[in-house]
C-alpha positions in Angstrom: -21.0 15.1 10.3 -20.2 11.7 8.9 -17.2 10.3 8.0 -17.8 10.7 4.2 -18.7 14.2 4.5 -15.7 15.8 6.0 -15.0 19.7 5.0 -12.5 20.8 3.0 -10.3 22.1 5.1 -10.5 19.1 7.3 -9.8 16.9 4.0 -6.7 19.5 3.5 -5.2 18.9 6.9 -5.7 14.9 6.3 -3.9 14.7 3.3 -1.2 16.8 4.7 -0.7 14.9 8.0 -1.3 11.3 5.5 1.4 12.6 3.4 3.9 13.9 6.0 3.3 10.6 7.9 4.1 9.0 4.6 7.3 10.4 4.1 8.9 10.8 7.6 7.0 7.6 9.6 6.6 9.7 12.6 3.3 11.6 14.0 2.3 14.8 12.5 2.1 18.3 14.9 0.1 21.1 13.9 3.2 23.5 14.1 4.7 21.2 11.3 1.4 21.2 9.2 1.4 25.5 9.3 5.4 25.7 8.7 5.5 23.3 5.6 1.7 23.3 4.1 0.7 26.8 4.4 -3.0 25.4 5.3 -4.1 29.1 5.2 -5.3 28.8 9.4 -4.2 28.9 13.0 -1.7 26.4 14.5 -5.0 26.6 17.2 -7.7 25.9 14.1 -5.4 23.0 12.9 -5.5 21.7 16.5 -8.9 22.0 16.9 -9.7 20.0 13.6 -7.3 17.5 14.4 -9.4 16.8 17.5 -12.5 16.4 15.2 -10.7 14.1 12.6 -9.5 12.1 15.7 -12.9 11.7 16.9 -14.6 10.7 13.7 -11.7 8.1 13.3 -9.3 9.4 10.7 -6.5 10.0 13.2 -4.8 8.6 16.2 -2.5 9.9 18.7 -0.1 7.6 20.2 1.2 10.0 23.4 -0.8 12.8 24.8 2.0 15.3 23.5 2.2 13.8 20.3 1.1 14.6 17.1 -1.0 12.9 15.0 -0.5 10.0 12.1 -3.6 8.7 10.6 -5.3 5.4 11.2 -6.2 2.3 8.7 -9.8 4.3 8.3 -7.8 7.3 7.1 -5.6 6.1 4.8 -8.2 4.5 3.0 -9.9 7.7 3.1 -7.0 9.2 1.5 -6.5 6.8 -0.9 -9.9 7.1 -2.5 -10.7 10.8 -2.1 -7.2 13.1 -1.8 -4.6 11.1 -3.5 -3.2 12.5 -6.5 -1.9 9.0 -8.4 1.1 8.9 -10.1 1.5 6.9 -12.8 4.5 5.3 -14.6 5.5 7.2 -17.5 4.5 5.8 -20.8 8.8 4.9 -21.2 8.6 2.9 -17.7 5.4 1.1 -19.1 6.9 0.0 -22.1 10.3 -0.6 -20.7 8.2 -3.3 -17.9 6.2 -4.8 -20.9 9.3 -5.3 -23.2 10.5 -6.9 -19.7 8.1 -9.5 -19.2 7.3 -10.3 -22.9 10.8 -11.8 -23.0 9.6 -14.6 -20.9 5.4 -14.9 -21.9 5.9 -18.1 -23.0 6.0 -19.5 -19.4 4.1 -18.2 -16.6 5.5 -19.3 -13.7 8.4 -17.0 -15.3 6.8 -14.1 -16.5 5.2 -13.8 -12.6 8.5 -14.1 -11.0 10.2 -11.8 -13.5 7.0 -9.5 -12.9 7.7 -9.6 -8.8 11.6 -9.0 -9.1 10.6 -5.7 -11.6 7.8 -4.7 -8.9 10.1 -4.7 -6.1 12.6 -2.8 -8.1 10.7 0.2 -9.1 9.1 0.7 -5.9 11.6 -0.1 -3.1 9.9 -2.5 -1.9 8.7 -5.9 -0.6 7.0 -7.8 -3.9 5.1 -11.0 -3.8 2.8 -13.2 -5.8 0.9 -16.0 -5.8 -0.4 -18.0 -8.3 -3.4 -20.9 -8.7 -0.5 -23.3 -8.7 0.5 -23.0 -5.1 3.6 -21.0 -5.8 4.9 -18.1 -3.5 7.1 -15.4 -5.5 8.9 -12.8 -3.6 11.9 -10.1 -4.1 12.6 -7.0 -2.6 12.7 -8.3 1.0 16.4 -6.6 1.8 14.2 -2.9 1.1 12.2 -3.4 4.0 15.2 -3.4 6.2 15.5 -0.3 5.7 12.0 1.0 6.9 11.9 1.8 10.4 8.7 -0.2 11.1 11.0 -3.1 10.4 13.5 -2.3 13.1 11.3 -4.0 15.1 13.2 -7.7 14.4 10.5 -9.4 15.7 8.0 -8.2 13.0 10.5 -8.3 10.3 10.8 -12.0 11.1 6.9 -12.6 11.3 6.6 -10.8 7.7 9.5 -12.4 5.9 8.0 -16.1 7.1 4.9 -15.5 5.1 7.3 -16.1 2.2 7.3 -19.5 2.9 3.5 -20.5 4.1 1.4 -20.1 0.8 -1.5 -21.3 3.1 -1.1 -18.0 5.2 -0.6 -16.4 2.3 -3.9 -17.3 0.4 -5.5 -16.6 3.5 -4.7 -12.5 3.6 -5.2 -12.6 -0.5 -8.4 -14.1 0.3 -9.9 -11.3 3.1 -9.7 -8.8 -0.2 -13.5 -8.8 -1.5 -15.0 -7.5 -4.5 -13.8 -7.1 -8.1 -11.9 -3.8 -7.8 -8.8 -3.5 -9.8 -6.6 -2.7 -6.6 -6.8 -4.3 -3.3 -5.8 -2.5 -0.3 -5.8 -3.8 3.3 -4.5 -2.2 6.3 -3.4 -3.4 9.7 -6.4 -5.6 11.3 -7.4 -6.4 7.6 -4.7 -8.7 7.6 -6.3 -11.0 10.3 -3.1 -11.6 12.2 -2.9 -8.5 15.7 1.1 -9.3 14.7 0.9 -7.7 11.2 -1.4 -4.7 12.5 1.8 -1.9 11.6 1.3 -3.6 7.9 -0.5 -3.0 4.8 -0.6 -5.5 1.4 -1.5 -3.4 -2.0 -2.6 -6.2 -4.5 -4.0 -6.9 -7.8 -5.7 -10.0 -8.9 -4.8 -11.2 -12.6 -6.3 -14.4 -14.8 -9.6 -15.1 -12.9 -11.3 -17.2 -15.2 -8.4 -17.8 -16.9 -5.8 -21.7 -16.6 -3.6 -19.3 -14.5 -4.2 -16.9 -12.2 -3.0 -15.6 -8.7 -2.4 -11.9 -7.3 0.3 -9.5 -7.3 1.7 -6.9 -4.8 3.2 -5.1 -2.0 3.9 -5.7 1.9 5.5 -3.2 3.9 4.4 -0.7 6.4 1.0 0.9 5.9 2.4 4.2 5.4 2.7 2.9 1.7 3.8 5.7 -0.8 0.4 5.1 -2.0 0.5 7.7 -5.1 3.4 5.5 -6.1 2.2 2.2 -5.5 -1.2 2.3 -6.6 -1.0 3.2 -10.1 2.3 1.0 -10.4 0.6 -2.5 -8.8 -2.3 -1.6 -11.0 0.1 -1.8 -14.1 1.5 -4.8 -12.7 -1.8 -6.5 -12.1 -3.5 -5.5 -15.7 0.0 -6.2 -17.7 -0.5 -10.4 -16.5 -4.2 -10.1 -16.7 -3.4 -9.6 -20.2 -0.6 -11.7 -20.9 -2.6 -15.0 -19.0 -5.6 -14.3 -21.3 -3.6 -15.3 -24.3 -2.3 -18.4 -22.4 
């Protein structure tokens, strides 16, 4: 079996454990998964396909009683074949646009104003960079409240990106290809001290006077229905606005 060719029910039980893990931050049990998913098999089948997902590399247990939360591998896994995206409503994506048009006359503005609005709607930790040099970032009080970030030490190593556009062009610059959403997970970042973290991006103006990328740090347990679709917005609203610039 390869990774790309998982069963159904094996692609049921990882985007219940993803999801669960999503929401609560803390491994997954197979008691959990029959109480609250109705998976329609055996606390003793879930187990057993647990062990096969953790195998092939989907999952990770951190103690031998524990349950289950899934790795970088995973995630992405999820991300591209289980999630279920959920977009902004048609009111939220007018209500951003009528946002940032206030300020498209200058773009250092309109990306700041874009990175306070990002961090608003998704709880989150927002940042941008731009062609210019320019670090922009809001939201960093929401991470406080994530228990990753009760670790102070990583909180601290996080938040000091904010102020080293060089390290920050850096983990922009590991993201390859010309996908309209950028995700990278733990050892993706390049730096073992950022492995519990994820960055959701989206490039905007290449080819363009101004350009740079947009998105989210935080945990790598990202709401990822959520963020996807809403950094995608974010990402495509600037593309558009820069083109006119």
């Amino acid at each position: 079996m390869t990774p790309t060719n998982l069963s159904d029910r094996q692609q049921a039980i990882l985007k219940a454990i993803t999801e669960e893990y999503i929401e609560t931050a803390s491994p997954v049990g197979s008691e959990k998964l029959d109480k609250k998913y109705g998976l329609g098999v055996s606390p003793a089948t879930i187990r057993h396909e647990m062990v096969v997902l953790t195998d092939l590399g989907f999952l990770r247990q951190v103690h031998t009683r524990a349950g289950r939360m899934p790795t970088p591998m995973g995630l992405k896994y999820y991300v591209t074949n289980l999630m279920e995206p959920k977009n902004l409503s048609v009111s939220d994506e007018v209500a951003v646009k009528e946002k940032l048009w206030n300020y498209r006359a200058e773009f250092q503005k309109t990306v700041a104003e874009a990175t306070r609005e990002l961090a608003r709607r998704t709880h989150g930790l927002a940042v941008a960079v731009d062609n210019e040099d320019n670090i922009y970032s809001a939201g960093t009080s929401n991470i406080l409240e994530m228990p990753e970030f009760y670790d102070i030490d990583l909180t601290r190593s996080v938040l000091s990106l904010l102020d080293q556009i060089d390290f920050m062009n850096k983990i922009f610059a590991r993201a390859v290809g010309d996908e309209d959403i950028h995700i990278l997970i733990g050892d993706d970042l390049g730096y073992q001290y950022l492995s519990p973290c994820g960055l959701v991006f989206s490039r905007f103006g290449q080819g363009h006077r101004h350009s740079g990328a947009i998105g989210l740090i935080g945990p790598y347990r990202f709401d990822y229905p959520r963020v996807v679709p809403t950094v995608r917005y974010f990402g495509n609203l600037i593309d558009e606005m820069v083109s006119n610039w």
